[in-house]
C-alpha positions as CSV (number, residue, x, y, z in Angstrom):
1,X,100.8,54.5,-78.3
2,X,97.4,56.1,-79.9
3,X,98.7,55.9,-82.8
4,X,99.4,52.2,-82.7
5,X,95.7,51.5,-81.3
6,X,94.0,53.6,-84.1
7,X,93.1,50.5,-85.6
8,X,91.5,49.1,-82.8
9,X,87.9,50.9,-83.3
10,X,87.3,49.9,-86.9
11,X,88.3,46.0,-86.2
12,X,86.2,46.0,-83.4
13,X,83.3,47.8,-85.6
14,X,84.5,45.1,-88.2
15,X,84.5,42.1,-85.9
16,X,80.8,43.4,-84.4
17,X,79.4,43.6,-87.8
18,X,80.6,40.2,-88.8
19,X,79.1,38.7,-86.0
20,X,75.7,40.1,-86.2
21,X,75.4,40.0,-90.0
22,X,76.6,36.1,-89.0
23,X,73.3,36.0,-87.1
24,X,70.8,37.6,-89.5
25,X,72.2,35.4,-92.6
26,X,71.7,32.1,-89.9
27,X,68.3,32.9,-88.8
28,X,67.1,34.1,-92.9
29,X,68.4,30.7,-93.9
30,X,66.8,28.8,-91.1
31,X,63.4,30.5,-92.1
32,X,63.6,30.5,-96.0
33,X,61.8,27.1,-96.2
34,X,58.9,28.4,-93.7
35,X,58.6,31.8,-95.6
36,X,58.5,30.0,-98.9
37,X,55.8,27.5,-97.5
38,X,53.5,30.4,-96.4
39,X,53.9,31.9,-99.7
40,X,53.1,29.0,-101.7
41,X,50.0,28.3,-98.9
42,X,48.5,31.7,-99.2
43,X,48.7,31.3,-103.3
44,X,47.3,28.3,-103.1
45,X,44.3,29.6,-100.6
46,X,43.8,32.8,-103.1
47,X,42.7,30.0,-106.1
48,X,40.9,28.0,-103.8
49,X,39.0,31.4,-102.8
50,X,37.6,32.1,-106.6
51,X,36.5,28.4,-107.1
52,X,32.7,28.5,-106.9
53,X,30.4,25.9,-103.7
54,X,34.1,25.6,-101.8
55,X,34.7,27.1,-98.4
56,X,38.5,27.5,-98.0
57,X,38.1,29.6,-94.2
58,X,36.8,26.3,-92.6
59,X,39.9,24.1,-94.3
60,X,43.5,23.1,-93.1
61,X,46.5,23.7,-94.4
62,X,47.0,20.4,-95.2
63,X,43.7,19.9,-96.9
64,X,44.1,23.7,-99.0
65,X,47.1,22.1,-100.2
66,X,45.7,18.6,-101.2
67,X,42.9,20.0,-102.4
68,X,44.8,22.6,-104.6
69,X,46.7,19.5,-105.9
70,X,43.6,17.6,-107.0
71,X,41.5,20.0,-108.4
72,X,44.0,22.5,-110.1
73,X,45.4,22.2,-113.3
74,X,48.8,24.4,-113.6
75,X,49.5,26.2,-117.1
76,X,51.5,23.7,-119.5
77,X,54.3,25.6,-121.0
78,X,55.8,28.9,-119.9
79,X,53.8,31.0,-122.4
80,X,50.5,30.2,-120.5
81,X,49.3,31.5,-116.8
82,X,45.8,30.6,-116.3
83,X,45.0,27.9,-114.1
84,X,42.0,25.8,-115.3
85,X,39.6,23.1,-113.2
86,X,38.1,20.9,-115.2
87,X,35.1,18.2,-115.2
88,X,35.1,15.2,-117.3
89,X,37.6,16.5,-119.4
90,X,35.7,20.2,-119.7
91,X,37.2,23.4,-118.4
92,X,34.6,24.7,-115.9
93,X,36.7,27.2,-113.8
94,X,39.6,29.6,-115.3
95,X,42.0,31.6,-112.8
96,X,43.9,34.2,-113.8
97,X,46.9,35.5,-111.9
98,X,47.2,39.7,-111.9
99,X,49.9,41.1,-110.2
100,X,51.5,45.1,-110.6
101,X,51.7,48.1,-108.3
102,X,49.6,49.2,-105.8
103,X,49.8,52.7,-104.1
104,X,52.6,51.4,-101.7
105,X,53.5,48.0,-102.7
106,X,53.1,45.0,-105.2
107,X,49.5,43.7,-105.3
108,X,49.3,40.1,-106.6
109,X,46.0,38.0,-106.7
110,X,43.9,35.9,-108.9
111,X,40.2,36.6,-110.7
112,X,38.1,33.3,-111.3
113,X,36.2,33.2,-114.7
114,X,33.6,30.8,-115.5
115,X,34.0,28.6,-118.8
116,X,32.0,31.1,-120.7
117,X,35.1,33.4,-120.5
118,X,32.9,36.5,-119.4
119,X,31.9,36.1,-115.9
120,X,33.5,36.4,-112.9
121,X,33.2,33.7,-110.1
122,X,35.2,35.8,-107.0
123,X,38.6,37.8,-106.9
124,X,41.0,37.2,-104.2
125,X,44.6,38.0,-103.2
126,X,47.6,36.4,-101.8
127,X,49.8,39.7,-101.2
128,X,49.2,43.3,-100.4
129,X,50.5,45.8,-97.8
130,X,48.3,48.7,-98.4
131,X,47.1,50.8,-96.1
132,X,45.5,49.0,-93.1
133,X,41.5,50.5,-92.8
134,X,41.7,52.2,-96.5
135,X,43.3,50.2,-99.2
136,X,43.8,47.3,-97.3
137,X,40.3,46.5,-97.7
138,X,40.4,45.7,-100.7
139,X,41.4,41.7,-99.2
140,X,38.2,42.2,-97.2
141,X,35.2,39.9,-97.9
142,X,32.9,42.7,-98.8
143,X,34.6,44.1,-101.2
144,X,35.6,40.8,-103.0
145,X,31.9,39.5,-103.0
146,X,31.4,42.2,-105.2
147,X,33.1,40.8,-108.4
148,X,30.9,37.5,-107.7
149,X,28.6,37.5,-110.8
150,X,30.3,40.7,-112.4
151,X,30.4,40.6,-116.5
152,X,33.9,41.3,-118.7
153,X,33.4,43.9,-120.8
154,X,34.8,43.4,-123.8
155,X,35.5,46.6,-124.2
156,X,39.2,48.7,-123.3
157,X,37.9,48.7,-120.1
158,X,37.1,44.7,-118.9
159,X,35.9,46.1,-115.1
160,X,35.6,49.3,-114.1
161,X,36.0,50.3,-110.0
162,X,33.4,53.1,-109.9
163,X,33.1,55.7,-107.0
164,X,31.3,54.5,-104.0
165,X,27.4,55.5,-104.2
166,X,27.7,55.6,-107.9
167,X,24.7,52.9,-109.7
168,X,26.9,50.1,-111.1
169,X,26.5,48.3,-114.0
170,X,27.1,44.8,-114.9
171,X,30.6,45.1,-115.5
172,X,31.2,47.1,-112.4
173,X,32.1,47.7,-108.5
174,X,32.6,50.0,-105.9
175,X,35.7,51.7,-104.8
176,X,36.8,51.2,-101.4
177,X,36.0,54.7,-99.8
178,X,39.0,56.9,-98.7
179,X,41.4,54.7,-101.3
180,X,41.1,56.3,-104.8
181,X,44.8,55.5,-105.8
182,X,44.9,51.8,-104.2
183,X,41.3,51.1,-106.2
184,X,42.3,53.4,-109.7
185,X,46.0,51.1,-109.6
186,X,43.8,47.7,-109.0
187,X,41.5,48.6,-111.8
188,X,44.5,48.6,-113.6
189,X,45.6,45.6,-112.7
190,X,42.9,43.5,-113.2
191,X,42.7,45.1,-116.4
192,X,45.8,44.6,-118.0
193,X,45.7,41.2,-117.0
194,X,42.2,40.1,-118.4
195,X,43.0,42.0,-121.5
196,X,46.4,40.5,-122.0
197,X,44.4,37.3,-121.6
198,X,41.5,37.8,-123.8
199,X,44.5,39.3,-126.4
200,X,46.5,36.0,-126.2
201,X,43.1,33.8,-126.8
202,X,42.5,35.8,-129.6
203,X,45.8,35.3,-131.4
């Protein structure tokens, strides 16, 4: 008789399994659209944030996403990724997506540029899950007000994140304190992204 219910534990592990994997798959496919919605919503707010006179806190979803729509132009072609705004036919804002690794995850955000293609109009970030009171601040409105006005160097370095308490030139910001290795991987970051830019105009 034990012998002939020896199967019983691993179908009833089996059917249990089934059922709750049944219930993750249902609920991840009921909330795919949402998740992608939020995604697209906090990109969307993250370009808004680097455009120059435009408040994004005090706007709706709805109108962050109208007003992406009507002011954005999207890169034509899939060997271009800056976004451009332009009046009367001019480019008067570039923004330029950076993404790579931070100390624990994938940071992703964009830098604004104004049409002179040197200075920087505001930095701001659509996903990062560093640490919370360190290298989280990095999304933190102080820290991002300081790249507001900042100067691309043309040099290897475009911006350089300096120690906090160091005197800063024009092409460069404090670190946030107590995050060396989330602020020395964003340098990088912004870095390879405004050189791989200024590169590609150059060709």
């Amino acid at each position: 008789m034990i012998r002939q219910r020896s199967w019983f534990p691993i179908a009833y592990m089996f059917c249990v399994t089934a059922f709750f994997s049944s219930i993750v798959i249902g609920l991840t496919s009921l909330t795919s659209d949402r998740v992608k919605a939020n995604e697209t919503l906090a990109f969307e707010r993250a370009v808004l944030s680097v455009l120059p006179d435009l408040d994004v806190e005090k706007m709706t979803r709805a109108e962050i996403h109208n007003t992406f729509t009507e002011t954005i132009v999207e890169p034509e072609g899939a060997s271009e990724s800056v976004y451009t705004v332009k009046k009367d036919n001019a480019i008067v804002t570039y923004v330029l997506p950076m993404s790579g690794q931070g100390f624990w995850a994938p940071i992703k955000g964009v830098i604004g540029i104004k049409a002179d293609r040197k200075t920087i109009t505001g930095i701001a970030f659509y996903e990062q899950n560093e640490t919370p009171g360190l290298g989280a601040e990095i999304a933190k409105t102080p820290f991002r007000n300081q790249f507001k006005g900042k100067v691309i160097s043309s040099t290897d370095a475009p911006i350089n994140i300096r120690r906090p308490g160091t005197t800063l030139g024009e092409s460069e910001v404090h670190a946030v304190t107590g995050a060396t290795q989330t602020s020395s991987r964003l340098e990088m970051i912004i870095n390879t992204a405004l050189k791989q830019w200024r590169d590609k105009d150059v060709k």
